[in-house]
Structure formats: structure tokens, C-alpha cells
N, C-alpha and C positions, 0 to 999 in steps of 0.2 A: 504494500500500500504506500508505494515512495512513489512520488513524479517528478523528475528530472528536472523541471524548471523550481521548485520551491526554493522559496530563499530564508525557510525555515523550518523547523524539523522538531514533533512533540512526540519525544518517546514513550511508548506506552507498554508496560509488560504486564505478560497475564501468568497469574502463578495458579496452579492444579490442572487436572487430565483434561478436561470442558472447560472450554470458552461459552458465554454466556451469546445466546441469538442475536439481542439488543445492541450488538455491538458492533455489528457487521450493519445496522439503520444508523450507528456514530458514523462510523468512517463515512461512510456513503453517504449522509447531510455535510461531513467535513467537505467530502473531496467534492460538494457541489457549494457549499456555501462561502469557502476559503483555500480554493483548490493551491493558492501560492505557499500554505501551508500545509507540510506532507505530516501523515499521521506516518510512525513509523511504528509495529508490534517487535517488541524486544524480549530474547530470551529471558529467563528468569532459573536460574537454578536454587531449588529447595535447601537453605541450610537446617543441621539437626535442628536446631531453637527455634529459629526464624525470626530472632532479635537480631539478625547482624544488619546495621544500615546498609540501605544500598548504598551509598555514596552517589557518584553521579553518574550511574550504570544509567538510571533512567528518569523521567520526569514524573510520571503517575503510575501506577499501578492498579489492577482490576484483581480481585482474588477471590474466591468463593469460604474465603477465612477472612476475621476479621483480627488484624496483626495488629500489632501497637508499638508502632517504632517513636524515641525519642524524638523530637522534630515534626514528626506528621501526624496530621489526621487521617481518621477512619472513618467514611462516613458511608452506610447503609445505600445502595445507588439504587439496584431493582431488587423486586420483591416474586414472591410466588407463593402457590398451594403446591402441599403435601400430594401426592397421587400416589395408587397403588397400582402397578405394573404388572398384567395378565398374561397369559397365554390368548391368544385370539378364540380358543374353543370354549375360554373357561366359563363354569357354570355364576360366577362371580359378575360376568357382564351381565347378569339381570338385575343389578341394583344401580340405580343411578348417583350413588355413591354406595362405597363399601363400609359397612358399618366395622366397628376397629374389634367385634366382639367374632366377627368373619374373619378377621385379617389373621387373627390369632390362633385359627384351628388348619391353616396353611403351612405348609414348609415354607422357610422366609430367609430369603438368598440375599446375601450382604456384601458391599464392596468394600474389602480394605480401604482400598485407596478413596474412601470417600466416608472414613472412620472417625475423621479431625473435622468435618466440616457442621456449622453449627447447627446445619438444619436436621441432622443425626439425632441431637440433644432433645429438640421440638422433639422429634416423631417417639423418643424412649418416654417424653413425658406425656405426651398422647395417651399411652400408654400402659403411663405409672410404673413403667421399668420392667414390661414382660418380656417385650421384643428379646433380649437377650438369650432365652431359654428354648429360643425355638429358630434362631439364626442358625443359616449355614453361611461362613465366611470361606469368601472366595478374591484373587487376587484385585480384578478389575472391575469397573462396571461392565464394559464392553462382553466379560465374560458372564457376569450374574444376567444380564439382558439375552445374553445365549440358553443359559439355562432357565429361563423365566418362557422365552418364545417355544422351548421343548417340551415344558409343561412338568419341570421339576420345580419348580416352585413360585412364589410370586415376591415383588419385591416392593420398598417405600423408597420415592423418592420424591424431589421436585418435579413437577408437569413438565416444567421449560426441557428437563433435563429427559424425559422418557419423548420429547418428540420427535426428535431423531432416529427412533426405535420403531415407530407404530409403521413401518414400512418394513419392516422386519418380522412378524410374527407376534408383535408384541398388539396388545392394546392397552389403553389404561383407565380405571375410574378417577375421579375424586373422593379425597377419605374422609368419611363423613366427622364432623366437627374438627377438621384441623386446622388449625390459625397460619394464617399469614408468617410466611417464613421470609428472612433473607435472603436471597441468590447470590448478589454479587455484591463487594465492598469496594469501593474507590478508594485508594489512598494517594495524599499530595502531601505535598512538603509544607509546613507551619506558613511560610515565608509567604510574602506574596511574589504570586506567578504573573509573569508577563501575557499581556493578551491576548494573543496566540493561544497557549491553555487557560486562561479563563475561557475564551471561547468555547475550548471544546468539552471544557468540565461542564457548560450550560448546555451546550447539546446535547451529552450523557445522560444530563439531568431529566430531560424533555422526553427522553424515550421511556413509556410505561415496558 
């Protein structure tokens, strides 16, 4: 997402396996509404804590964690519902949500890699801390969506997050009474930003 003539450059890195949808409606209002400035997505590698500052790796950051570095804020950017993730056969699409009293009598396929993320926390308290006793953990989402679409079990995640899937084998409900989760967290640096990322932390904003 770089164009050769820009005479400015707003780094942005995305930390965890999912880039969030809404983000690909950023660049694309960027590169139509300030095309002289190039959105550029920047590696990010995971440290153990995930307190080491970036320095000046990059200028904002997108995370589906919300991190707390000395210097920057954290601020909540998009939101979403909890969904339960089916097998296209299951007996489960006849409710137009899934009551969490259903969810419970399923095998329930978990992704490591999506273990630290805080909408995990929401869905154990949905709950009241059962999920645990009835998870099968498995490496990736990518995988737990394989075994969800073959009809070993079914899974909790965010909506945003199982759309990518429903062309796959997958369908999903909504879970019935689950609150409003975080997706994604913006983080910027204390300081003030030059206009160029203000701009685009307002466009961010603008997208539900």
C-alpha cells in the first residue's frame, strides 16, 4: 500500500495472526482522500512481555491486545459480537442465536494463538468459567475452523473474525446475551502527531 509519488509515509503495524476487515475501508479512504500520503503496513514481531517500546520501528499500531507501553495510548478503535462457529449441517442453525446452555453440551475447539486476546476473557465470563472443561486446544484458528467445518466441534469467536470462514464449511450464529467485545486497539504515541496521522487516526475512527 506504498505509491511512489508520496512525499510522506505513516507506518502502521499490525500485531496477531488477523488483520481486522475495517482496515482495508482505512487505506482505501487514505489512498482516495490523501493519496500524497502513502499508508505503509509494517512488520511487527511479538516480544515475550510485549512491554519493549517500539522505538521508531513505526508510527501506530493496530492489535487485537490491548498493550500498555510507557509513552502511548491504547484506545479501543472497533468493536464486535461474540459468535458461535458451526459446521454448515449443524442441528444448532435452528436457533437464531445459540443459547450458551447449547454451547456447552458441544465439543469446543480453541485456538492457542488466540488465548491472550481479551475477547477470550468476555466469552469465559459469558460463561462463568465453564468453557474451560470442555475445550479442545488446538494450534491455530485456521486449524480449529478446519475442525469446526468437519463437524468435530464448534467454536467462540468474534463475527468479524469467522467471516472469512462461512465460504469454507463453516456457518455461524450469534451467542445469545453476549456483550459487545473489542476487536481491535489502536495504539499512538503520547506526543502529538503530525497531520498526516491525525488524519488517518480520524479515518480509523469513522469506520464502524
Amino acid at each position: 500500500m506504498k505509491s511512489s509519488d508520496a512525499s510522506t509515509e505513516i507506518r502502521v503495524a499490525i500485531h496477531g495472526e488477523w488483520v481486522p476487515p475495517q482496515l482495508a475501508d482505512v487505506l482505501a479512504l487514505q489512498r482516495a482522500e490523501e493519496p500524497e500520503t502513502a499508508a505503509t503496513l509494517v512488520g511487527w514481531t511479538a516480544t515475550a512481555s510485549m512491554q519493549e517500546l517500539p522505538g521508531n520501528r513505526f508510527d501506530l499500531a493496530l492489535s487485537t491486545a490491548a498493550w500498555q507501553w510507557p509513552g502511548w495510548e491504547c484506545e479501543p478503535l472497533w468493536h464486535d459480537t461474540l459468535a458461535v462457529a458451526v459446521a454448515k449441517r449443524s442441528h444448532l442453525l435452528a436457533y437464531g442465536e445459540v443459547p450458551c446452555c447449547e454451547v456447552l453440551k458441544q465439543p469446543l475447539i480453541c485456538a492457542q494463538s488466540t488465548t491472550d486476546e481479551p475477547w477470550r476473557a468476555v466469552a469465559q465470563r459469558v460463561f462463568s468459567d465453564q468453557l474451560q472443561r470442555c475445550e479442545q486446544l488446538v494450534d491455530t484458528f485456521d486449524v480449529a475452523m478446519t475442525l469446526v467445518a468437519a463437524g468435530y466441534g464448534i467454536a467462540i469467536a468474534p463475527a468479524a473474525r469467522l467471516a472469512g470462514y462461512l465460504c469454507h464449511g463453516v456457518a455461524a450464529r450469534p451467542l445469545a446475551g453476549a456483550p459487545a467485545i473489542v476487536m481491535a486497539y489502536l495504539l499512538r504515541p503520547c506526543m502529538s502527531l503530525n497531520g498526516p496521522q491525525e488524519r488517518f487516526i480520524q479515518r480509523a475512527r469513522s469506520i464502524s
